[in-house]
Every structure is written in structure tokens, then in C-alpha cells.
C-alpha positions as CSV (number, residue, x, y, z in Angstrom):
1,X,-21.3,6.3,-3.3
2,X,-22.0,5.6,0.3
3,X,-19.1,7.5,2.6
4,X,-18.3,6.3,5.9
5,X,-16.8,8.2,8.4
6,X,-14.4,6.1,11.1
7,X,-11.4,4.0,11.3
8,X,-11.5,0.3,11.4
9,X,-10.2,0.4,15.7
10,X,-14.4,1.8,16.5
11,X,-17.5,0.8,16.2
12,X,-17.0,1.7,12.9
13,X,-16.4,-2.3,12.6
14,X,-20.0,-2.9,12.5
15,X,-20.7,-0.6,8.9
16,X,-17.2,-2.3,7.7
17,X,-17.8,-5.4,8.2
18,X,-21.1,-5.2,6.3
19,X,-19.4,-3.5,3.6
20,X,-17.2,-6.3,3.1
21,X,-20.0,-8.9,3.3
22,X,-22.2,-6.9,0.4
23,X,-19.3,-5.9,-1.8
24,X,-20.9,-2.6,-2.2
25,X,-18.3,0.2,-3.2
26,X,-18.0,2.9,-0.8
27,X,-15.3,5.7,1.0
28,X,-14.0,5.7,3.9
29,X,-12.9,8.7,5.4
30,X,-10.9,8.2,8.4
31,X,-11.9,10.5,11.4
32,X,-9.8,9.0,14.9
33,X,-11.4,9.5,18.6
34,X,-10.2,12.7,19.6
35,X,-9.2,10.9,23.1
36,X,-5.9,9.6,21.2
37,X,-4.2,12.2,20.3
38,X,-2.6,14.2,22.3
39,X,-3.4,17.7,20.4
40,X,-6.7,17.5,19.1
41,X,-6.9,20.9,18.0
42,X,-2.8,21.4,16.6
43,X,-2.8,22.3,12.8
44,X,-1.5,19.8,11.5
45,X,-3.4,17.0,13.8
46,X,-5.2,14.5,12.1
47,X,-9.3,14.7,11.5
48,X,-10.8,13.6,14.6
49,X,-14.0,13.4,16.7
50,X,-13.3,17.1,17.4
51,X,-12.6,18.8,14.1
52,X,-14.8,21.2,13.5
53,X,-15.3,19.7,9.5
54,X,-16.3,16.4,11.4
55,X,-18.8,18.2,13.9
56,X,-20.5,20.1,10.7
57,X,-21.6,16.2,9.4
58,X,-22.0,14.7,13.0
59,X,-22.9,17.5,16.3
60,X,-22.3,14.8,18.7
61,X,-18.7,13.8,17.3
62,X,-18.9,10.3,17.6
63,X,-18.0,7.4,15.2
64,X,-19.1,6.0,12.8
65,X,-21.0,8.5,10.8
66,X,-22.2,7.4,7.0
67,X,-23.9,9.6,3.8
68,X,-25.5,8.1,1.4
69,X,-26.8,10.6,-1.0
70,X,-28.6,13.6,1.2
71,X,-28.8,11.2,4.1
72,X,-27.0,11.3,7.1
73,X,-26.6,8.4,10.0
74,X,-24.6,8.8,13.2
75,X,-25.9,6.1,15.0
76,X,-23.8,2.5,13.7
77,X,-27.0,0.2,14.7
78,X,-29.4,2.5,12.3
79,X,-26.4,2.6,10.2
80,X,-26.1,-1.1,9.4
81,X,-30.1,-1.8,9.5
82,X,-30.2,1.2,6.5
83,X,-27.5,-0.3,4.5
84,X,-28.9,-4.1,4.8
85,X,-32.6,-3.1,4.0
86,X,-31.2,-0.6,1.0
87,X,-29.1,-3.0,-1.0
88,X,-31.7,-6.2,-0.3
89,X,-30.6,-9.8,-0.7
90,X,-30.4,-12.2,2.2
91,X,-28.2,-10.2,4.6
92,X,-31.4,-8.1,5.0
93,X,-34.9,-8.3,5.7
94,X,-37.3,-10.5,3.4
95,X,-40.5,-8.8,5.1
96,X,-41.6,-6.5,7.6
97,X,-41.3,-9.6,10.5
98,X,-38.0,-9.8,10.0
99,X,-37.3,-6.0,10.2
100,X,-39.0,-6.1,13.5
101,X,-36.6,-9.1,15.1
102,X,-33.4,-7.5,13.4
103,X,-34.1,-4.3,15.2
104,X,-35.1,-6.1,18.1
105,X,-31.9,-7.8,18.7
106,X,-30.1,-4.9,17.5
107,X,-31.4,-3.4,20.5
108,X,-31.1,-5.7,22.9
109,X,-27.4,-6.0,22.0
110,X,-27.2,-2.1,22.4
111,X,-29.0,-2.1,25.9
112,X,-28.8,-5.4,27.7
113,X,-25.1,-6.8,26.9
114,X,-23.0,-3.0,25.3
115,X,-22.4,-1.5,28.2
116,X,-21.1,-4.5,30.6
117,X,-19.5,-6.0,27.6
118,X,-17.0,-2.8,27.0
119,X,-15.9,-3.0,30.9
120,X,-14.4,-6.4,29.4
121,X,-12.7,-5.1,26.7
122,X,-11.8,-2.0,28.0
123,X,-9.8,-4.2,31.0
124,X,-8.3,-6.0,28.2
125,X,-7.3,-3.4,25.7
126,X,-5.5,-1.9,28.9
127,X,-3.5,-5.2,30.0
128,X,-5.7,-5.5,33.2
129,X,-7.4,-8.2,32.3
130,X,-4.9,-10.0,32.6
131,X,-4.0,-9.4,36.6
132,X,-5.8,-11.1,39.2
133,X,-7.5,-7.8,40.2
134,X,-8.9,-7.8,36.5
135,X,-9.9,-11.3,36.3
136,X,-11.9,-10.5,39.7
137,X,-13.7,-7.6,38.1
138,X,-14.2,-9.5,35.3
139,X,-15.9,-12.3,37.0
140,X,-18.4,-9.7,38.7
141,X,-19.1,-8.3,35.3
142,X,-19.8,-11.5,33.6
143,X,-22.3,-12.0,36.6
144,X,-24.5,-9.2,35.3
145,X,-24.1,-10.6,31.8
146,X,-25.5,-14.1,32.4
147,X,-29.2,-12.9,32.4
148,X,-28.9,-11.7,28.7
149,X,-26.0,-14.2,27.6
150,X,-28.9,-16.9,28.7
151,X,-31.0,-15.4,26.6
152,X,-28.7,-15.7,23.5
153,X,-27.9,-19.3,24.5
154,X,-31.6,-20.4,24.4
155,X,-32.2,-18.9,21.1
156,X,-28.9,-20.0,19.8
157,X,-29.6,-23.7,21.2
158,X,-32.3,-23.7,18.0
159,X,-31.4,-21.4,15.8
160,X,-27.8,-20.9,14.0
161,X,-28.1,-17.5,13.5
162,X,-29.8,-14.8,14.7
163,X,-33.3,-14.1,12.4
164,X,-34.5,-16.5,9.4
165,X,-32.2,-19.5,9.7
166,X,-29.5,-17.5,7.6
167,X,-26.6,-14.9,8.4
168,X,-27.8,-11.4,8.3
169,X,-27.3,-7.8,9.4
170,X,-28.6,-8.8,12.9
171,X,-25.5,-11.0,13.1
172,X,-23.0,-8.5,12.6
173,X,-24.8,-6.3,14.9
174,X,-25.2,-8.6,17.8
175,X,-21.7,-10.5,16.8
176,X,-19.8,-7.2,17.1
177,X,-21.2,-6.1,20.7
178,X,-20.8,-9.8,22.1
179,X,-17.5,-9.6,21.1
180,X,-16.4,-7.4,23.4
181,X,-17.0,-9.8,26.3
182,X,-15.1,-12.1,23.9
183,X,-11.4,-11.9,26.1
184,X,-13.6,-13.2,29.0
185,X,-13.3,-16.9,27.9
186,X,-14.9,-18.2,31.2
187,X,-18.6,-16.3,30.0
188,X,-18.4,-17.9,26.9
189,X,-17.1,-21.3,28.2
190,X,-20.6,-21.0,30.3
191,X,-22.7,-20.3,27.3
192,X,-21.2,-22.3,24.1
193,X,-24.0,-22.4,21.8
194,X,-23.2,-18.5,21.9
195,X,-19.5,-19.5,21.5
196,X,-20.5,-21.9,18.4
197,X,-22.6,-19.2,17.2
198,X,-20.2,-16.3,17.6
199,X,-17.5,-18.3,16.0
200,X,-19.3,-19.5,13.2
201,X,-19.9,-15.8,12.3
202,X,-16.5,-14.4,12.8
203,X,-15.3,-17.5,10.2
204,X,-16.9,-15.8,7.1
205,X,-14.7,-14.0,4.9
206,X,-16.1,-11.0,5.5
207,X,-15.3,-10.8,8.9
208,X,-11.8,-12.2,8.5
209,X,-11.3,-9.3,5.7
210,X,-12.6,-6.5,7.7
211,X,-10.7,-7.4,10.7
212,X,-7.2,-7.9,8.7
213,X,-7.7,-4.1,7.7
214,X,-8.1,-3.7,11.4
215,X,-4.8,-5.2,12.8
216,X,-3.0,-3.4,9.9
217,X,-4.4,-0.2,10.6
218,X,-1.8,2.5,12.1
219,X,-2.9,5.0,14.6
């Protein structure tokens, strides 16, 4: 049975939500970032990013991790592409072209919008988003995101989803690093074919079930 290693408050999401889409049986094993307790080593804290049992399966200590059989993943974007291709229907590639554009857009999330994106949310999960001072920093951030959120909006002025006219892994991928810009409504009232798109995604059931166990989860 696949094991994933995370909570549903990480990127963790990404693997999860997939999960929930395939109806695939699998464990989760809850492992928290380290950075929220405030003893990551006591005795009786919980298994974190720091245990040493969590830094045996995954040296860098970062979530999510996943095993399936003798193979281990630490990286969520490899995870997701593995578990897609593995279990096969339409959520994953049909051919080798469309293995190449999943990845490619799994990328370009990754390196042209992650990084910008998480100044968003990180301003939001904190409450400074909503100051003026945040709002501000917010609008300079969305400035660098234009150039790849235009990207996005061309493609998605044709296309409805991401790769092959149908919701697949590349949409949960892409979907769950644009959402992290997602607080920012003034980006996506600039790009709404991204909007439509990105809503049209989070409306599936799989989403809405993966992100109920989210809310309800206790830290």
C-alpha cells in the first residue's frame, strides 16, 4: 500500500489530493514541520521534520515523503507524476507527449510562479495581508507574477485544462502552487481565464474532500 508521509497543512496537499481523485487506498503517516513545535526534540513531541525515524526515510527532512513498495520519493512534484503514470486512467499520461507537457508544467509551476506565490500566502497565513503595508508588498509581488500568470492565461484562453482537454495530474500540480497567490484576488481578477480555470479545478470532489480533511486537521 502506498504510505505517505505529511499532514494535510503542507505540500503534502498535492499527493492527497490525488489520492482522493484515484480512490487508491493508501497510509498516511503524519510527520508535522518541525518549525511548529516548540520542542522538536522533547520525548514525547510528536514525529516531525526532525525525528531522527523521519530523517532515516527522508535526509533532507522535508514533506511530503511517499513509499510505495522499495521506492522512495521526497520530492511532491515526482511524487504526484509517479502515482498518476502508475495507476493509469485519464488523470495520467496516454503517451509519452503528454508525459513531457505534464512535467513541463509541473516545472514551470515549481520555478516560475512557487516561489513569489508563497510570499502571498505566507503574508496571508500571518494576517499581513490584510494591512495596507501587505497589500503594498503584495502588489509588488504580483508584478513579478504577471509574466508567468500571462502565460497561464493564454494557454487557459484555449484550453480548459492543463494537457489533453481533460483534468489530470498536471492540474493538481499547477492548481496547488497557483493557489498560493490565490488570497491576492487583484492577480487573479487580472488574469480570469486562470481564475475560471483554477476554480473549475478546486470544484471537483476530490479537491473539496481533501481540503475538508485539511480545515479539520488539528495541529
Amino acid at each position: 500500500m502506498l504510505k505517505i508521509y505529511g499532514v494535510y497543512k503542507s505540500r503534502t496537499t498535492r499527493v492527497l489530493w490525488l489520492v482522493e481523485e484515484l480512490g487508491i487506498p493508501f497510509e498516511l503517516v503524519p510527520v508535522i514541520q518541525a518549525y511548529k513545535l516548540k520542542d522538536q526534540t522533547a520525548a514525547d513531541a510528536r514525529l516531525n521534520t526532525r525525528s531522527p525515524e523521519f530523517l532515516a526515510v527522508n535526509p533532507m527532512g522535508s514533506i511530503p515523503t511517499i513509499e510505495d513498495d522499495e521506492l522512495v520519493l521526497n520530492e511532491s512534484l515526482a511524487q504526484t507524476l509517479y502515482v498518476a503514470r502508475k495507476t493509469g486512467g485519464p488523470i495520467g499520461p496516454r503517451d509519452l507527449n503528454e508525459e513531457a507537457q505534464m512535467l513541463q508544467w509541473s516545472l514551470f509551476a515549481a520555478t516560475s510562479i512557487e516561489t513569489d506565490a508563497l510570499k502571498i500566502s505566507m503574508a496571508n497565513a500571518s494576517g499581513k495581508l490584510a494591512s495596507e503595508e501587505g497589500q503594498a508588498e503584495a502588489a509588488e509581488v504580483a508584478k513579478v507574477l504577471a509574466r508567468p500568470f500571462g502565460v497561464l492565461e493564454a494557454h487557459f484562453s484555449h484550453n480548459d485544462y492543463t494537457v489533453g482537454g481533460r483534468f489530470t495530474v498536471a492540474d493538481i500540480n499547477l492548481a496547488e502552487v497557483v493557489r498560493y497567490a490565490q488570497a491576492y484576488q487583484p492577480l487573479l481578477d487580472a488574469h480570469p481565464k486562470t481564475a475560471e480555470w483554477l476554480a473549475r479545478v478546486q470544484a471537483r470532489p476530490g479537491f473539496k474532500a481533501m481540503w475538508e480533511k485539511r480545515l479539520a486537521e488539528v495541529e
